[in-house]
C-alpha positions, 0 to 999 in steps of 0.5 A: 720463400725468399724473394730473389734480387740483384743489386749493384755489387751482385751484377758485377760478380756475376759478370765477372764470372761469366767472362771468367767461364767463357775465357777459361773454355778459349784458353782450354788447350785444343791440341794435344801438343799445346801447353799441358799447363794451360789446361790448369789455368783453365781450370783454376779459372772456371773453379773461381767463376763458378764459385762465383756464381754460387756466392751470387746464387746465395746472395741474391736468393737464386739458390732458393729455386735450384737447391743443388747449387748449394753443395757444390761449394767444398768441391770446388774449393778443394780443387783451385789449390791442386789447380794452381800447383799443378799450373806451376809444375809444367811452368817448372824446369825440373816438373816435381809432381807429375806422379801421383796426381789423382791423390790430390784430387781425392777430397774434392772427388770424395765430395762430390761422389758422395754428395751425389744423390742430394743431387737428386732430391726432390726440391722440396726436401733441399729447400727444406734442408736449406730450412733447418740450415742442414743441406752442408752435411747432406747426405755425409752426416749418414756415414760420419763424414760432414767434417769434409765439408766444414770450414776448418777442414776446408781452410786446413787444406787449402792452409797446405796448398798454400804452403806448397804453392808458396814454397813452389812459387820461390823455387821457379822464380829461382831457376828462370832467367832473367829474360823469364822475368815476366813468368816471375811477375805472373806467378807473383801474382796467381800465388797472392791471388791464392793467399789473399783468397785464403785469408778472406775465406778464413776472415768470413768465417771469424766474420760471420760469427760478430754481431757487426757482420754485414752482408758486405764483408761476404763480398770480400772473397768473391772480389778476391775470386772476381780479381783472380779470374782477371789476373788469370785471363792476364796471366794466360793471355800474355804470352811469354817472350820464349813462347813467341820466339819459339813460335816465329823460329818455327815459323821461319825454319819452314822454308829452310833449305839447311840440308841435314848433313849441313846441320850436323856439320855446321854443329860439328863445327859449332862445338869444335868452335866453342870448346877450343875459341871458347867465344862465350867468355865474351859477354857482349858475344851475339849470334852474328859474332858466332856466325861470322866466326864459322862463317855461316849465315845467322839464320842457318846457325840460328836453326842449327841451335834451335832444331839440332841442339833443341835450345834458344842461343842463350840456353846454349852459351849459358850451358857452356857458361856453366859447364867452366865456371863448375871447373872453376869452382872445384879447380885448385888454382881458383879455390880463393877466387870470389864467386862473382869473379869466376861469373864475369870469367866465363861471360856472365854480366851479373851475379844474378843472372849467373846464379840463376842460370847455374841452378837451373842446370845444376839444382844448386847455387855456386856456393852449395856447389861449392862446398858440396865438392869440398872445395870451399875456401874460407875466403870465398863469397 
């Protein structure tokens, strides 16, 4: 039986992966109200580290004396992809795969349920499969289903949830605005963590098959592993500005002495306010303009946006934004008019930020709005 060592590179690893398991168990979300999305960056978290753990186990030996170590590796890699998608489907504004989610865990529960019994094997006899280099198929090849547990089956899968994080990823940074720009960054970087795992999976096995292979190229996927759980405890640790502000707003409304029936006048007079004076095709316009113009207090008209329309002050002028620019859009007199026009004409600053903000409510860009309700011009941009 081999003789069990750590060296320098194996010491970090394992490090990392104990840090990575104990921060995905703080970021577990507790209550049932916290964010949904927490829990699958959790647990994309501890799928890497303990993936960690098993490259560390084989490296150094350790898997000799606990063999089930050895058939956890499929599971697991089946799941980090599900577990990144499903990450950024409650970070979405328009959420695509709340339904059917038990299907994406198929393989990887297929896996394991079936891989259940090896579990129990003697040791002698796993160390025995270890031996004859059988203890990957173990006990699959009995019902024709080792093929679960091959490299390029697995590489397959995670080619498709590559493809769908990708595509996922571009969509959300599409529909956030540009106070959100933070979110962008940190889906950057959990969705290059996830190719850059891909591709070093795929670059071992093409690898280990060169008679140059070395023990080192291995360490290339846990560094990718190592680097990811660091880049999800940033991801998760870093609250967004949104979620800060909602948690002060909160804070502050506590002791509020808005009656009820002076919030649903307040918003009377508030929408009355911004569908005659249309204040919002000011661009500089803040809340202690709006304020003063109805001649309440800023924290007063600031709580009646919050709890009332449930929306922060620039999600409400933006939303009117919107609604007159798609007047404008299919309006007759405005059918030459350049998009970026009709955007400083409703009280955006840029072209950015108003596509942006147009497609988050709407689903589509100006232009495909555009051209979508026939009023297109062949001179518009």
């Amino acid at each position: 039986m081999p003789v069990p060592s750590l060296d320098s590179w194996t010491s970090l690893f394992l490090l990392a992966a104990g840090q990575g398991i104990f921060l995905s168990l703080l970021l577990w979300p507790i209550k049932k109200k916290a964010a949904s999305h927490r829990k699958w960056l959790a647990a994309m978290m501890l799928a890497f580290s303990l993936l960690l753990v098993f490259n560390v186990s084989f490296w150094t030996r350790y898997n000799w004396y606990f063999p089930p170590i050895n058939l956890s590796y499929p599971t697991l890699a089946y799941l980090v992809g599900p577990f990144l998608l499903f990450y950024l489907d409650g970070r979405s504004v328009k959420p695509r795969f709340r339904r059917f989610r038990w299907v994406h865990f198929l393989p990887a529960v297929l896996v394991f349920f079936l891989r259940l019994p090896a579990y129990w094997y003697p040791v002698a006899e796993l160390q025995g499969l270890m031996q004859a280099g059988a203890t990957n198929n173990a006990p699959l090849h009995r019902w024709g289903l080792s093929f679960l547990v091959q490299p390029f089956f697995i590489v397959f899968y995670l080619l498709v949830y590559a493809a769908l994080v990708n595509w996922y990823g571009s969509r959300i940074r599409e529909e956030e605005s540009k106070d959100e720009a933070d979110t962008g960054l940190s889906i950057r970087l959990l969705t290059l963590c996830f190719n850059l795992y891909i591709l070093a999976f795929i670059a071992y096995y093409l690898l280990v098959r060169m008679s140059f292979f070395r023990v080192e190229h291995d360490y290339l996927i846990s560094l990718v592993m190592a680097a990811s759980i660091y880049v999800i405890g940033y991801t998760a640790l870093r609250r967004r500005p949104a979620d800060v502000l909602a948690h002060s707003e909160k804070a502050k409304y506590q002791s509020s002495s808005l009656t009820t029936s002076a919030t649903i006048s307040i918003a009377n007079k508030l929408n009355t306010h911004m569908q005659q004076q249309r204040p919002y095709q000011n661009n500089e316009l803040r809340l202690s303009d709006l304020a003063d113009a109805l001649n309440v207090s800023s924290h007063h008209l600031s709580q009646v946006i919050n709890d009332h329309f449930g929306k922060t002050f620039n999600q409400f002028i933006n939303e009117f934004r919107i609604q007159e620019a798609m007047k404008l859009l299919q309006s007759e007199a405005h059918r030459q008019s350049y998009i970026i026009d009709i955007a400083y004409q409703v009280g955006f600053n840029n072209k950015t930020t108003f596509n942006h903000a147009f497609k988050a409510q709407t689903g589509m860009s100006p232009s495909k709005w555009r051209e979508y309700h026939g009023e297109r011009p062949s001179a518009a941009r």
